[in-house]
N, C-alpha and C positions, 0 to 999 in steps of 0.2 A: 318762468312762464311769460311769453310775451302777451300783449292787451289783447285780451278776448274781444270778441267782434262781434257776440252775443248778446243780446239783452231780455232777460225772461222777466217780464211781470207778472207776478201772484206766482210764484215757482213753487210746484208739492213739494220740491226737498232743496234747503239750502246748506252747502258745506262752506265749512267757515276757519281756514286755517288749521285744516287735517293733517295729523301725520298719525305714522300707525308703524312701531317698531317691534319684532317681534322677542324681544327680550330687552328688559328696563336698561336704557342706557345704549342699545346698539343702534347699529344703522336705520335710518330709515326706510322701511319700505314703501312708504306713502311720505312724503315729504312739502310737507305746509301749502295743503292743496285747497284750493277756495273755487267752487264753481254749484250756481244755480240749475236744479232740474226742471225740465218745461213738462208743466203738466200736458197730459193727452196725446204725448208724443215719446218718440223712441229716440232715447238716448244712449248710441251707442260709447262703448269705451274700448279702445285700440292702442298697442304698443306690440313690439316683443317682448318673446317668455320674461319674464322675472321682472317687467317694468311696476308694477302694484298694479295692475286693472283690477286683479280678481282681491285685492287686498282693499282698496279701494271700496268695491263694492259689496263686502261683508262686511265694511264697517257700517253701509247703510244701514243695518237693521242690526247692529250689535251683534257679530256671530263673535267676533273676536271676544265677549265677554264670555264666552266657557272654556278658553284658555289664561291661565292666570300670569303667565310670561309678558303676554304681550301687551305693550304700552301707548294707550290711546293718546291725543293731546289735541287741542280743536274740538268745535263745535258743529253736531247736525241739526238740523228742523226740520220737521215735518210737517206743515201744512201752518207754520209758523211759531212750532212748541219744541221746545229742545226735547232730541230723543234721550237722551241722557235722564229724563223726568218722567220717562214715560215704562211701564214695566214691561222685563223682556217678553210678556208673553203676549200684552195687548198690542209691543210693536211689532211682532213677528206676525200679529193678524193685520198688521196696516198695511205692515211691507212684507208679502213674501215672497219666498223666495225655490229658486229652479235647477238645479245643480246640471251638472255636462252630461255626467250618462244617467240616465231612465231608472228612475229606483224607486217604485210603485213598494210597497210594501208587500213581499212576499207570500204571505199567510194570508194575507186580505183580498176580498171579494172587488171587483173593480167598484160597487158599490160602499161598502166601507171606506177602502181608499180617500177615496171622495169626501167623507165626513170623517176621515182621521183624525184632524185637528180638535175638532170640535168633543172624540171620546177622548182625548191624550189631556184634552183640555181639562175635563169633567164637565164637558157644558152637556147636560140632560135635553134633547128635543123628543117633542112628539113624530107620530111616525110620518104625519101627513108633510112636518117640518123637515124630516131629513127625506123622503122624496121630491118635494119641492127642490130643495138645497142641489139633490144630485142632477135631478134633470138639466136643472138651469146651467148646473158649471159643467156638462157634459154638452148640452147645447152651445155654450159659449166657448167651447175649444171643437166645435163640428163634431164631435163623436160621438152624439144620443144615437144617433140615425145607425153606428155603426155595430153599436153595444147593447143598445136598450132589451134586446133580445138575452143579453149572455152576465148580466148584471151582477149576479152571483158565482159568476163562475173568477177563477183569481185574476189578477189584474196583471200577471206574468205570462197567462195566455193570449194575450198583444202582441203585436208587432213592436218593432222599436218604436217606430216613427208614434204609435197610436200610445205605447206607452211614458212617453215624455208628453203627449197630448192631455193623459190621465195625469201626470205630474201639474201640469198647468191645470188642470181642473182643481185640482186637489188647493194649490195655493187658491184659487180663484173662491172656493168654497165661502170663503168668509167673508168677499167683497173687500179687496185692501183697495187702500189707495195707489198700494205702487207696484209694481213686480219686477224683481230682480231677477238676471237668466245669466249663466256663469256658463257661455259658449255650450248653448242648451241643443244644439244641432252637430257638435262634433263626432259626435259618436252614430249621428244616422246616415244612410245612403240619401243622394242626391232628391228623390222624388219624396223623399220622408222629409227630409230639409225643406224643400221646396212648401209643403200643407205647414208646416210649423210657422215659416216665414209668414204666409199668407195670414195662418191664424193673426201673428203678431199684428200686422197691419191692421186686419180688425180690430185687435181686441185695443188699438190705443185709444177706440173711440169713448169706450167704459173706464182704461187706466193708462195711469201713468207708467212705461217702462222703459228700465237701465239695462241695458245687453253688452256682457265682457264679450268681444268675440276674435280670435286671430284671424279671422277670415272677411277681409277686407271689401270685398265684392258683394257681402253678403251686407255689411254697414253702409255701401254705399247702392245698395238695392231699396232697404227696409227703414234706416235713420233718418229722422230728421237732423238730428243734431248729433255731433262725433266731438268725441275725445279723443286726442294723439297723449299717450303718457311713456317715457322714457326714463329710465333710472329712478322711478320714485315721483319725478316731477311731471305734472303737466303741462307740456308744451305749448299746446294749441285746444283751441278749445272754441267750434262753431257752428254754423249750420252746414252740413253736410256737403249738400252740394258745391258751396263754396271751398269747401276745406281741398276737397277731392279734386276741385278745378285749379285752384289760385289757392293753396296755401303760405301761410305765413311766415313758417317758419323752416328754415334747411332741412331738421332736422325730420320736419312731418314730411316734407319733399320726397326726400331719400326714403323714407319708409316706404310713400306709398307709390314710389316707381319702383320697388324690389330692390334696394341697395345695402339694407338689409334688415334684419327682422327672422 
């Protein structure tokens, strides 16, 4: 990695000599990665396929602990506590998380949905508590106004674009501090992209968010700050605009003129 040109003070999440193998002893997919996240802003992460972006960013929140193969090694923080001390289920309500395609839970009301967490969890609310709860994280991804009406009916009769909406509500339900999106726009057409993106913008004013994305135009639309990561390692690692104009290194050069990726 050459010298970051970043400086985060009070960072929601600091990674500290990460590597992340997917079987004890093999290569690494993430390879002794150390880089600070800026709270209130959108941290994008970019490479091509197989570089660890999307490896990277599950280990923000421990997904890799429900495979027993894969071998962590480095240190996260969260808001300055190692997550490592923290249990997977209270970190997965700090940090969570948005997968690529829309997978609203099938059987569930777009209201359910919404409070999933909280019945998987066993957390017991009152009814006025999970109204409240739904409005607000249905308000906070623009879709009360769209839904409020149909609230009971399942959350697969959405469009795409509205039901990754309902997936960010759903994280949002619990008020984390971060939210992670693992190229949470790949699977929608153009004008569904376009309300998702916006949402983002807004919502970094309430959280902190990390977005794996291949889609370069879209990092340098909505990022404040990019990662360039390659074979495991991160490369470059700045503010956005900077990176996109005057980058640092050959390697992020070449990527982000089309040379390849």
């Amino acid at each position: 990695m050459i010298e970051t040109k970043i400086t985060i003070e009070n960072p929601v999440l600091s990674i500290k000599n990460l590597s992340v193998a997917y079987e004890k002893g093999g290569k690494h997919a993430v390879d002794n990665v150390s880089a600070d996240i800026q709270r209130n802003a959108i941290t994008a992460i970019m490479g091509p396929s197989g570089c660890g972006k999307s490896t990277l960013l599950r280990a923000l929140n421990r997904l890799h602990d429900l495979y027993p193969n894969i071998e962590t090694k480095g240190n996260i923080f969260l808001n300055g506590e190692d997550i490592s001390n923290i249990s997977n289920i209270d970190l997965r309500r700090k940090v969570g998380m948005v997968f690529q395609r829309p997978n609203p839970f099938p059987t569930m009301s777009i209201y359910d949905n919404v409070i999933a967490g909280y019945k998987l969890n066993g957390i017991r609310l009152k009814k006025q508590q999970k109204d409240d709860i739904v409005e607000e994280s249905l308000h906070d991804v623009v879709l009360w106004e769209e839904v409020k009406n149909s609230l009971f009916k399942k959350g697969t009769f959405l469009s795409g674009g509205q039901q990754q909406r309902l997936c960010i509500a759903r994280a949002l339900a619990f008020q984390p501090d971060v939210i992670l999106l693992d190229e949470p726009t790949s699977a929608l057409d153009p004008v569904a992209t376009s309300k998702v993106e916006e949402l983002l913008v807004k919502l970094k004013e309430k959280y902190s968010i990390v977005l794996v994305t291949h889609n370069m135009s879209q990092a340098a639309r909505i990022s404040d700050n990019s990662m360039f990561m390659y074979l495991g390692d991160l490369v470059e690692y700045g503010q956005t605009d900077i990176m996109f104009t005057k980058p640092q290194d050959k390697r992020t050069e070449e990527y982000l003129t089309g040379k390849f990726g």
